[in-house]
DOKOL-681056 format. One record per residue (C-alpha): residue number from 1; x, y negated, z negated. Coordinates in Angstrom, 1 decimal, padded with zeros to 4 digits, always signed. Example, Ala and Ser with C-alpha at 12.3 -4.5 7.8 and 13.67 -1.06 7.14 Angstrom:
2
<r><num>1</num><px>+012.3</px><py>+004.5</py><pz>-007.8</pz></r>
<r><num>2</num><px>+013.7</px><py>+001.1</py><pz>-007.1</pz></r>
This chain:
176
<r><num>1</num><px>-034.1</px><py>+058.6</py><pz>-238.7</pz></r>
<r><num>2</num><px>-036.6</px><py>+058.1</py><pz>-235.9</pz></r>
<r><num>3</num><px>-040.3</px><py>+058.5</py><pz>-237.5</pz></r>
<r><num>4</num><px>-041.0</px><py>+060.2</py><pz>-234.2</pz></r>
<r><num>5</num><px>-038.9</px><py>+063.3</py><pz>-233.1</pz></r>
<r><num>6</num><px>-037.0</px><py>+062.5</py><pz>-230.3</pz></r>
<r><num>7</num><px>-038.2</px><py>+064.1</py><pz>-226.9</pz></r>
<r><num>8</num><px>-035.8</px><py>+065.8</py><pz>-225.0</pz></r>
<r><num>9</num><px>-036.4</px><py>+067.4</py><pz>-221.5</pz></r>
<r><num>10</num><px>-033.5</px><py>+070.5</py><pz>-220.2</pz></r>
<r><num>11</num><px>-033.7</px><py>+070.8</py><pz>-216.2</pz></r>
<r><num>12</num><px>-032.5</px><py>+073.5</py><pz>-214.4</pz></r>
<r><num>13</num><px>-033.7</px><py>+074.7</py><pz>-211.2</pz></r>
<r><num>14</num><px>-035.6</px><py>+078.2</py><pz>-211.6</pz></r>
<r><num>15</num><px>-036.6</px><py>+077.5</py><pz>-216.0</pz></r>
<r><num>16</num><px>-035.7</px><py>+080.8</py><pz>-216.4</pz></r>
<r><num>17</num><px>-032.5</px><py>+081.1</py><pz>-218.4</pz></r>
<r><num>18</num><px>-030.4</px><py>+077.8</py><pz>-219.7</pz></r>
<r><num>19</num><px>-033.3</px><py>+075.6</py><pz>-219.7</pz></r>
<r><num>20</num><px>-035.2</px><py>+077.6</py><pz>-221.5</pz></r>
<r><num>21</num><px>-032.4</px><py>+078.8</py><pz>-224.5</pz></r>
<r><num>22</num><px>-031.0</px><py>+074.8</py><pz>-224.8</pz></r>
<r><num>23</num><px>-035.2</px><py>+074.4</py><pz>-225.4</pz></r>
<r><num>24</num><px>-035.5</px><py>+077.3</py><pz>-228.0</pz></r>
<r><num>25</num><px>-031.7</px><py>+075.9</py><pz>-229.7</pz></r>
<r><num>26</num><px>-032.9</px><py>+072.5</py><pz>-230.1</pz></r>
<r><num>27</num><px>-036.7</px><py>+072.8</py><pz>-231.4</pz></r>
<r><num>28</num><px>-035.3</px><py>+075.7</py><pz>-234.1</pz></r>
<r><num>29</num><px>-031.9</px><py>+073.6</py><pz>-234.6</pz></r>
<r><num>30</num><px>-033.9</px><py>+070.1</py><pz>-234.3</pz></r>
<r><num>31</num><px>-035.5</px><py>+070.6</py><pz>-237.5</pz></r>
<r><num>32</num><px>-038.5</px><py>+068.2</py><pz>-236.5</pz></r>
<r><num>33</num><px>-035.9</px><py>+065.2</py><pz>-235.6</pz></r>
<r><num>34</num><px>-036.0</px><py>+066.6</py><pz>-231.5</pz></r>
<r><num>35</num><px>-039.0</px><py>+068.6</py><pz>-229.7</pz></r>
<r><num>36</num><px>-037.5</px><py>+069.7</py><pz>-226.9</pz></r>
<r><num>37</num><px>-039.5</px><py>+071.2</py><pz>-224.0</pz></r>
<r><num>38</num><px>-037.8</px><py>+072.1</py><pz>-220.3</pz></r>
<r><num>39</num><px>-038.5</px><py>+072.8</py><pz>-217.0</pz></r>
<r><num>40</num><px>-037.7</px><py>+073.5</py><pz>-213.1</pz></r>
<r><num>41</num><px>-037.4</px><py>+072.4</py><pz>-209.9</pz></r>
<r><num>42</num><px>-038.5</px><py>+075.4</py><pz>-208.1</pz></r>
<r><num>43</num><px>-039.5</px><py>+077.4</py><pz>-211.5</pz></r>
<r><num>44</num><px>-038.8</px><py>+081.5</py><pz>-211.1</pz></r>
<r><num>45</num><px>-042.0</px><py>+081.7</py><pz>-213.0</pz></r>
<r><num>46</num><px>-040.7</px><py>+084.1</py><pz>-215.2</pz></r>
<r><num>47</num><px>-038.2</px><py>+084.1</py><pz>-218.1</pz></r>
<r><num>48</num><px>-034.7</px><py>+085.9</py><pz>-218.0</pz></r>
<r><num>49</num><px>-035.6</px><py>+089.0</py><pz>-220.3</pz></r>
<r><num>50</num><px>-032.0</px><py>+088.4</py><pz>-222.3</pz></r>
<r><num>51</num><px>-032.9</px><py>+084.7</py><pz>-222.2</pz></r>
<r><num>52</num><px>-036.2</px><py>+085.4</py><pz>-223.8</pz></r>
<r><num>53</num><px>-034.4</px><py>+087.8</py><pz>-226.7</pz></r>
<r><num>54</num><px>-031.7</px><py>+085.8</py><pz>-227.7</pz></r>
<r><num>55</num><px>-034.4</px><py>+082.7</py><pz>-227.9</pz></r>
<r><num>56</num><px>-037.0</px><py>+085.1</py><pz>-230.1</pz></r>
<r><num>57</num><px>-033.8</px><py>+086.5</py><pz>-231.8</pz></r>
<r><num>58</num><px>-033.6</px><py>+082.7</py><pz>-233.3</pz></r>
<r><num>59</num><px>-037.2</px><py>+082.1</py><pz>-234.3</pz></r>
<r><num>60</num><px>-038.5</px><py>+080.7</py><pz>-231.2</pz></r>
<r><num>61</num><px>-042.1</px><py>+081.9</py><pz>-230.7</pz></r>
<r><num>62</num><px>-042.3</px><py>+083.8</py><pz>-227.8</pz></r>
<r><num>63</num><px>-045.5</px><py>+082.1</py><pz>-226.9</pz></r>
<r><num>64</num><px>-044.0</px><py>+079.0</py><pz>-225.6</pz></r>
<r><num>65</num><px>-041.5</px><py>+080.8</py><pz>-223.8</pz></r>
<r><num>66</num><px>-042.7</px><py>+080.1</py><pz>-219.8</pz></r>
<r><num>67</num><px>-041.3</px><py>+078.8</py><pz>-216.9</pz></r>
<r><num>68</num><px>-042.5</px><py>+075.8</py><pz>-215.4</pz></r>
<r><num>69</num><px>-041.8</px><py>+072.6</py><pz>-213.0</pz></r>
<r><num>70</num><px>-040.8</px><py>+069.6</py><pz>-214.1</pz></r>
<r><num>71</num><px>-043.5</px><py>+068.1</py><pz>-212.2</pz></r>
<r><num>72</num><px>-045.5</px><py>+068.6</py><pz>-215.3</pz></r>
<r><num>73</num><px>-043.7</px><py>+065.8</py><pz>-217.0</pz></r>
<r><num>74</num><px>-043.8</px><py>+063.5</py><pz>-214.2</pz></r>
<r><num>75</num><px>-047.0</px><py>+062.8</py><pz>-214.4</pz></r>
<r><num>76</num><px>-049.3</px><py>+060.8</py><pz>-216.1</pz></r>
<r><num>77</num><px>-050.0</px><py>+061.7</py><pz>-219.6</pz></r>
<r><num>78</num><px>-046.7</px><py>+063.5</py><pz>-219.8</pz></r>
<r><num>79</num><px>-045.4</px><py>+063.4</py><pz>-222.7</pz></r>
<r><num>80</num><px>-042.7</px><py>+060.2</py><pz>-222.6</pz></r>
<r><num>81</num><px>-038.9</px><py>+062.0</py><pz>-222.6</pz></r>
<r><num>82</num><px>-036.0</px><py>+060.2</py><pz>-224.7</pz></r>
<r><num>83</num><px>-033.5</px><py>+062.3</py><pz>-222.8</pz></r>
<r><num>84</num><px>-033.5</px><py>+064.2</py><pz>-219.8</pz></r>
<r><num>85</num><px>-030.8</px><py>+066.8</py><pz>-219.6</pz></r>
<r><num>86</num><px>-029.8</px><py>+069.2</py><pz>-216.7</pz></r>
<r><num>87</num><px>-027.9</px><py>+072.6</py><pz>-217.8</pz></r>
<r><num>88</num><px>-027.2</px><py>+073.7</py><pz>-213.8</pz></r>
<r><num>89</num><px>-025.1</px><py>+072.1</py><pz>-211.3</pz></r>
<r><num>90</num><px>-028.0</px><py>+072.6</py><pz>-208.4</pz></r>
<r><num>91</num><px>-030.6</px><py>+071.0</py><pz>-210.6</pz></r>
<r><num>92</num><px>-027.9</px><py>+067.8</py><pz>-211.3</pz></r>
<r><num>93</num><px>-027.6</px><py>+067.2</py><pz>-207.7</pz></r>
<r><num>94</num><px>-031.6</px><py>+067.4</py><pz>-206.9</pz></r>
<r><num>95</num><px>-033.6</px><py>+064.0</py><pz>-206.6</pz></r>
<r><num>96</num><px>-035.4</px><py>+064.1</py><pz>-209.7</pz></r>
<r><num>97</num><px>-039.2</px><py>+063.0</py><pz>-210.3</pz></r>
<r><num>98</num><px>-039.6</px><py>+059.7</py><pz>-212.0</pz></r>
<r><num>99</num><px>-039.5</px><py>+059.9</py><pz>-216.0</pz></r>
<r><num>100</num><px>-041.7</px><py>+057.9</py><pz>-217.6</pz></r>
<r><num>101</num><px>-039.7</px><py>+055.7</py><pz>-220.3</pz></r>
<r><num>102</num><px>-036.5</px><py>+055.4</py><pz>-218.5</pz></r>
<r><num>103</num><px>-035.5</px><py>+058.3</py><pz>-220.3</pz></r>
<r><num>104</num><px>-031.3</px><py>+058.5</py><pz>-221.4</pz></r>
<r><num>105</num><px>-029.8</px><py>+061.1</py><pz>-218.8</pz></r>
<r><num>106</num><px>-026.9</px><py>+063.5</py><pz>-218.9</pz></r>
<r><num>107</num><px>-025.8</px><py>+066.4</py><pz>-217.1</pz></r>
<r><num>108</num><px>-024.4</px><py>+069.4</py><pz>-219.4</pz></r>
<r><num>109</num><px>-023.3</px><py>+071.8</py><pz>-216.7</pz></r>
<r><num>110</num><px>-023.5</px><py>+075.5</py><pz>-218.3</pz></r>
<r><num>111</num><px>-022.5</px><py>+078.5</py><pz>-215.9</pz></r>
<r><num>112</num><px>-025.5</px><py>+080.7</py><pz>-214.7</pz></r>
<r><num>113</num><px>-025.8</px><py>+083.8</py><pz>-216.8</pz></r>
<r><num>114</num><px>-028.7</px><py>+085.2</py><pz>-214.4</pz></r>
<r><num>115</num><px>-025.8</px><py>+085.4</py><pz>-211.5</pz></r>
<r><num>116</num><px>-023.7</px><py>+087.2</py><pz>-213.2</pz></r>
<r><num>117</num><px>-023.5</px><py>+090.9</py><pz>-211.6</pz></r>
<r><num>118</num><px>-022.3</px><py>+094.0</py><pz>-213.6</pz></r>
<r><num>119</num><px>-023.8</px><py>+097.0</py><pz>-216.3</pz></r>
<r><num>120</num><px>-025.9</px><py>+095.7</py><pz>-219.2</pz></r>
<r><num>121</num><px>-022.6</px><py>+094.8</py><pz>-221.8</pz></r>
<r><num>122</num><px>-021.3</px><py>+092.2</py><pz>-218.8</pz></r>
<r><num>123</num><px>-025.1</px><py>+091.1</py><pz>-217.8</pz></r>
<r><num>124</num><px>-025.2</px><py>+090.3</py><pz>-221.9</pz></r>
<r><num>125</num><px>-021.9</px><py>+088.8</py><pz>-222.5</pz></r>
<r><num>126</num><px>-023.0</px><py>+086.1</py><pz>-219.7</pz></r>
<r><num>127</num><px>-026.1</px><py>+085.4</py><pz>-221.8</pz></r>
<r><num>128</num><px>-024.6</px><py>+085.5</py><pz>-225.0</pz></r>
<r><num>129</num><px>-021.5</px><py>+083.1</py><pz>-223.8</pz></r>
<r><num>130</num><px>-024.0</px><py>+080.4</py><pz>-222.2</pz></r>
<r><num>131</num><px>-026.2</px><py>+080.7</py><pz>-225.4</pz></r>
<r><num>132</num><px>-023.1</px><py>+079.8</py><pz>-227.6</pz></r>
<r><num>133</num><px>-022.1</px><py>+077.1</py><pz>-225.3</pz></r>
<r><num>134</num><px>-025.7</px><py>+075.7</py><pz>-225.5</pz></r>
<r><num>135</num><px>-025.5</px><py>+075.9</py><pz>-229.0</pz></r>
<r><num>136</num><px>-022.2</px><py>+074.2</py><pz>-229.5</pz></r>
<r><num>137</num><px>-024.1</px><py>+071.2</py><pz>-227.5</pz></r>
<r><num>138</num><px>-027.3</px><py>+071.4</py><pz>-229.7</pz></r>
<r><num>139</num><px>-025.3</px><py>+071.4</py><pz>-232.5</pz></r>
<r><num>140</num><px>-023.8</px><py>+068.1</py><pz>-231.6</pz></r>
<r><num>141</num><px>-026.8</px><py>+066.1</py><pz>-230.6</pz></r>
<r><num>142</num><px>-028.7</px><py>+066.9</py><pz>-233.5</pz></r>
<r><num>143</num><px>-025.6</px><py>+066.1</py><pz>-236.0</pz></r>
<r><num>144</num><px>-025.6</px><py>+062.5</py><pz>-234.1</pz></r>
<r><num>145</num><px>-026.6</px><py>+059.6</py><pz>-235.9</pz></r>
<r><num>146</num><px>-029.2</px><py>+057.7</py><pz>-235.2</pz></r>
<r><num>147</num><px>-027.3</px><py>+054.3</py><pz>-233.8</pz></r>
<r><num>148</num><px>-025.8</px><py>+057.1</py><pz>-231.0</pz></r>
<r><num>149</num><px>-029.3</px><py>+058.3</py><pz>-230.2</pz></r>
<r><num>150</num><px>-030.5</px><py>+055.2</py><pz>-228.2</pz></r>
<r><num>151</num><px>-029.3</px><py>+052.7</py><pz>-225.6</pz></r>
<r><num>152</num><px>-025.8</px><py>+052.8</py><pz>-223.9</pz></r>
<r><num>153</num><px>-024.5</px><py>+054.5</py><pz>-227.3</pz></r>
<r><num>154</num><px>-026.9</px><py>+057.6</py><pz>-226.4</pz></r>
<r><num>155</num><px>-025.4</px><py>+057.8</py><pz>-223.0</pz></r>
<r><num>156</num><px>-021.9</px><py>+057.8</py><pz>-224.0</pz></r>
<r><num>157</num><px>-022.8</px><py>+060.5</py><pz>-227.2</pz></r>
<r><num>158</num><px>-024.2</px><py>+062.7</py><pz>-224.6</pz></r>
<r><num>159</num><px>-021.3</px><py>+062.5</py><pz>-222.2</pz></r>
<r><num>160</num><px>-018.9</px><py>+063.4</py><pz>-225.0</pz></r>
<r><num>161</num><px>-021.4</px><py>+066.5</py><pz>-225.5</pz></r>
<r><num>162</num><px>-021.1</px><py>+067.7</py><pz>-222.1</pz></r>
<r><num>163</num><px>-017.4</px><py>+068.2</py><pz>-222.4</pz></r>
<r><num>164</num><px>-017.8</px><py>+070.6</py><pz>-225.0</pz></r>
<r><num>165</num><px>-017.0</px><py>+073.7</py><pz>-224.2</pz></r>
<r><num>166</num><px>-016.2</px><py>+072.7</py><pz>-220.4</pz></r>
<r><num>167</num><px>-012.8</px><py>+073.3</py><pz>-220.4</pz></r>
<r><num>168</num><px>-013.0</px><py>+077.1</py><pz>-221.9</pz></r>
<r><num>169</num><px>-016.6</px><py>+077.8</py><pz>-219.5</pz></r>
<r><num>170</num><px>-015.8</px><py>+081.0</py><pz>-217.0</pz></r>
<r><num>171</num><px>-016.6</px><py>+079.1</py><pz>-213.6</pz></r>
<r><num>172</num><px>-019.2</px><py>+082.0</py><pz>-212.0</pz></r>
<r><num>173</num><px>-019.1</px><py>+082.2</py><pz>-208.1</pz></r>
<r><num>174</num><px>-022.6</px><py>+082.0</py><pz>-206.7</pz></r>
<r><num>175</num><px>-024.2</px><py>+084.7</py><pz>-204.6</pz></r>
<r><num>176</num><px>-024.6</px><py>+083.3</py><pz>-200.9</pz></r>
């Protein structure tokens, strides 16, 4: 394995909710082989309240539970990504920053669990079903070996992970 943990970076647009459970699933899941850390384009600047349970519910200390933008890794003395990963659809199609280290890049498209509209049960069956899909990912990339964690094979591994889930995920129609 990689003496260094590998450095993974989930976009999404506001931080608040998917970005910020894939970040929580990989650092607990990781075991010290990923740090994962994640970020916005246009940060809410707060965290999703059933985001922020289900990530504590797992381990994840609270404390590094913020949202910020992914500005913060573009610049210099960022810490150098191994993979950049978006979890939204808006954040995919958004001109990103440039990584330092040329950085493998995938897009895991995961349905919006702060959209979803309805009592507390439906609000946390979103969350819940987002978190498992998350995990299912997580679960994936951290069982890869090492040849499938760099180069073109990295790219292909993570492509496969994306799909995961995909075909089962409730498509959510976005408030105008």
């Amino acid at each position: 394995m990689n003496p260094k943990p590998y450095r993974v970076l989930f976009l999404c647009t506001g931080n608040s909710a998917r970005s910020i459970m894939a970040e929580a699933l990989l650092n607990v899941l990781g075991h010290g082989h990923f740090e994962a850390f994640s970020a916005g384009s246009h940060p809410a600047g707060r965290v999703q309240p059933l985001a922020a349970e289900l990530a504590t519910s797992l381990g994840y200390p609270a404390d590094r539970l913020y949202s910020k933008s992914w500005d913060e890794f573009a610049k210099k003395g960022a810490p150098t990504m191994n993979f950049v990963i978006t979890v939204c659809d808006n954040a995919a199609g958004e001109t990103c920053p440039v990584w330092f280290g040329s950085p493998v890049t995938a897009h895991w498209g995961v349905p919006d669990p702060a959209h979803v509209v309805g009592d507390e049960a439906t609000q946390r069956a979103a969350y819940r079903d987002a978190w498992e899909l998350l995990r299912e990912r997580v679960e994936a990339m951290v069982a890869l070996p090492a040849d499938q964690l760099v180069g073109p094979e990295a790219c292909r591994a993570l492509q496969a992970i994306a799909r995961i889930g995909a075909e089962s995920a409730p498509t959510l129609v976005q408030p105008d």
